[in-house]
C-alpha positions in Angstrom: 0.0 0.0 0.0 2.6 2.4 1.0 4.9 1.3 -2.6 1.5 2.3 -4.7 0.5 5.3 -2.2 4.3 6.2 -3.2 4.1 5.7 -7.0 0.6 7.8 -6.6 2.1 10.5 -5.3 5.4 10.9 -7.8 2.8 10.7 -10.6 0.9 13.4 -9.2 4.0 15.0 -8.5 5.1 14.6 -12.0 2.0 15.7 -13.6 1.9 18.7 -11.4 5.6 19.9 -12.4 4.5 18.9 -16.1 1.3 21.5 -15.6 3.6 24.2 -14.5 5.9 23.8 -16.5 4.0 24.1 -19.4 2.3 27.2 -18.0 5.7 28.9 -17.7 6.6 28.1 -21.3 2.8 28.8 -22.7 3.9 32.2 -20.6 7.2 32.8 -22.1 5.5 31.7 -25.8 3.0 33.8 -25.3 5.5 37.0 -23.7 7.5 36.3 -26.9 4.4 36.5 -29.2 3.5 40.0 -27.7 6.9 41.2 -27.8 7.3 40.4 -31.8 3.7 41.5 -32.4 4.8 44.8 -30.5 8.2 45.4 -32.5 6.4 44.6 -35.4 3.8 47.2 -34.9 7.0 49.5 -34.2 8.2 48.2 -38.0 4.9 48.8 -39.1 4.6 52.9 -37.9 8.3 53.2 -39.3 7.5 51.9 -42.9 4.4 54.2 -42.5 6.1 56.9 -41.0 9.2 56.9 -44.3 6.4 56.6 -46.5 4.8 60.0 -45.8 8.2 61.7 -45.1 9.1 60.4 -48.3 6.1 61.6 -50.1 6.4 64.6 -48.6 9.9 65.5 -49.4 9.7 64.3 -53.2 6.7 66.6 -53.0 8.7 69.4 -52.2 11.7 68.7 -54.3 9.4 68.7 -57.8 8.1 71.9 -56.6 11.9 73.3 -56.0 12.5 71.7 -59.6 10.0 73.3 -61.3 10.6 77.2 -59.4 14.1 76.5 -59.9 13.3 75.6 -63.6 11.2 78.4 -64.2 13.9 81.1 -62.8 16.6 79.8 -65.3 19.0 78.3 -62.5 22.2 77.4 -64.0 21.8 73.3 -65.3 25.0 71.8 -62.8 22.0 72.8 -60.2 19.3 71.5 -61.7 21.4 68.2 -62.4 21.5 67.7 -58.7 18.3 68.3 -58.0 17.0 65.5 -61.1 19.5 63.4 -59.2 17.6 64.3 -55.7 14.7 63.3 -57.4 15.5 60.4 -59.3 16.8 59.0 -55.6 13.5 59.7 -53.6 11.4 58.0 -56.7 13.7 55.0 -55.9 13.1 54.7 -52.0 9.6 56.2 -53.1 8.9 52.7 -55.1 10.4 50.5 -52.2 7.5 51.7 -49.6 4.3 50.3 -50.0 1.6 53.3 -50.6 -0.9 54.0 -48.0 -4.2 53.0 -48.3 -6.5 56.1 -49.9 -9.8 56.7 -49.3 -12.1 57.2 -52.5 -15.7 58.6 -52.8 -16.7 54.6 -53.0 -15.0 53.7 -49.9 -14.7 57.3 -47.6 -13.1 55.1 -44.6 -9.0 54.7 -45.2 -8.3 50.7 -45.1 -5.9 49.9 -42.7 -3.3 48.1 -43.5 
């Protein structure tokens, strides 16, 4: 009685360290899971973020081409600023476009 009351009590012992075991792990999976969802998130605004800034700035630049073009500034200028643009188009391509909102759909998609 005392060899099974034993044996009993090591498998319950055993299941018991199994149980929190895997509760610690499920908790580190599941820490690990909210940290990657978290830096992704933080990729996410950043993409988003270089995006606009980059909109923004080749938006500005074609405005300074075409006021610089229009006051006759010499061409080793405007070469640079073609050059400018020609480089923002590039890292312009390489970020995904924000969703827009159209008369169809008024409310932005979210990405």
């Amino acid at each position: 009685m005392r060899t099974l009351l034993t044996l009993a009590c090591s498998s319950l012992l055993a299941v018991g360290v199994a149980v929190f075991v895997t509760r610690k792990l499920g908790g580190i999976i599941m820490a690990t899971t909210q940290e990657l969802a978290a830096s992704l998130s933080r990729i996410s605004d950043t993409i988003d973020k270089v995006g606009v800034e980059t909109s923004q700035t080749r938006a500005e630049i074609v405005a300074l081409r075409e006021q610089l073009a229009s006051a006759g500034v010499d061409e080793s200028v405007m070469a640079q600023v073609r050059s400018i643009e020609e480089r923002l188009t590039r890292i312009d391509e390489m970020v995904v476009d924000a969703p827009v909102a159209t008369p169809e759909n008024p409310e932005t998609p979210s990405t």
